[in-house]
Structure formats: C-alpha cells, structure tokens
C-alpha positions in Angstrom: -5.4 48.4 73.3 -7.4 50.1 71.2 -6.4 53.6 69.5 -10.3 54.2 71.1 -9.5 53.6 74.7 -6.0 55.4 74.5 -7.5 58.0 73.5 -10.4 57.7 76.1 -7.5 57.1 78.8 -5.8 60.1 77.6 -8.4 62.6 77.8 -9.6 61.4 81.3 -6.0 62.3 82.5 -5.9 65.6 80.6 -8.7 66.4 82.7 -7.8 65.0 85.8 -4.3 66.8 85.7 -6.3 69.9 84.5 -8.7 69.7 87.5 -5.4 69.8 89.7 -4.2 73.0 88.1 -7.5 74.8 88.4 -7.5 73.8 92.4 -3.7 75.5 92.1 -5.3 78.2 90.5 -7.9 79.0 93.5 -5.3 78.7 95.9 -3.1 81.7 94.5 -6.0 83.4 93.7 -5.5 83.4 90.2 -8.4 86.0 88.1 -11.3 84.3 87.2 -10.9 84.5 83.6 -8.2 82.2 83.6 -9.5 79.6 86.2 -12.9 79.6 83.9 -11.1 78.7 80.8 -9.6 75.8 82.4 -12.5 74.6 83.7 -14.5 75.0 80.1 -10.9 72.7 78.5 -11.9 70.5 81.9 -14.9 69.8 80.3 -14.2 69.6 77.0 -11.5 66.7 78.2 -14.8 64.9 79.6 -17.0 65.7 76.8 -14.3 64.2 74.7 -14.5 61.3 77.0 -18.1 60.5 76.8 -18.5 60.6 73.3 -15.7 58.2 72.9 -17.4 56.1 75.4 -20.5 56.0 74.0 -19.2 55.0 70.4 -17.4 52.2 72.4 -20.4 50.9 73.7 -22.2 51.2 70.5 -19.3 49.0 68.7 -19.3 46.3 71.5 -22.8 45.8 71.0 -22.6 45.2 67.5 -19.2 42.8 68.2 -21.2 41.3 71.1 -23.9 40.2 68.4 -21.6 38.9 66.0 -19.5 36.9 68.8 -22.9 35.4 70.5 -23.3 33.9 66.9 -20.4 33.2 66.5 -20.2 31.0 69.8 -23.6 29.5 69.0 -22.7 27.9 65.9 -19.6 26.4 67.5 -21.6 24.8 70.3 -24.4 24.1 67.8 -21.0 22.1 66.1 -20.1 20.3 68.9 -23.5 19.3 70.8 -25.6 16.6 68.3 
C-alpha cells in the first residue's frame, strides 16, 4: 500500500471514530462548544480525505496513460 492510501485510510477512521464520540457527546449532553469542535476536527478528517483522494485520482490518470502505452507497444510486439 501506498503511504497515500494509509494515510487516506487513516483519516477516514479518525473521523469515523470521531463521529462516534460526538454522538457520545449529545447523549450526555455535553456543552455545545465542545461537541462543535469535534465536529469542525470531523471535517477536517474528511477534508483531509478528499484532497488525498483527489491527488490519487490525478496520479492514476497519469499512470493509467503511461501503462495503456505501455501495454500497446507489447501487443503492437507480439501481433505482426
């Protein structure tokens, strides 16, 4: 795996298990303030996320490209 997608993974369950403590934090009725910041670090985790997710996609494109061509000239080598 990459150091990209660990670090994608690891964020998503940061803010999964972050989600869990603000639901822990409604039930005891904990003051807003506190069950607001979590939220904002919730979103930070998936803003984190995306942006890895994005630069992920824009590096497979570029490796897709390069392996299509690659492929083709090792058909183009094998079909005469």
């Amino acid at each position: 795996m990459s150091s990209e997608l660990l670090g994608l993974m690891s964020n998503v369950c940061l803010a999964q298990a972050q989600e869990c403590v603000v639901e822990k934090s409604l039930v005891d009725n904990r003051r807003s303030v506190i069950t607001a910041k979590l939220l904002l670090q919730i979103v930070d985790f998936y803003q984190l996320s995306l942006k890895t997710v994005e630069l992920m996609l824009k590096d497979a494109s570029h490796y897709t490209d390069k392996m299509v061509k690659a492929l083709k000239v090792r058909i183009s080598n094998w079909i005469k």
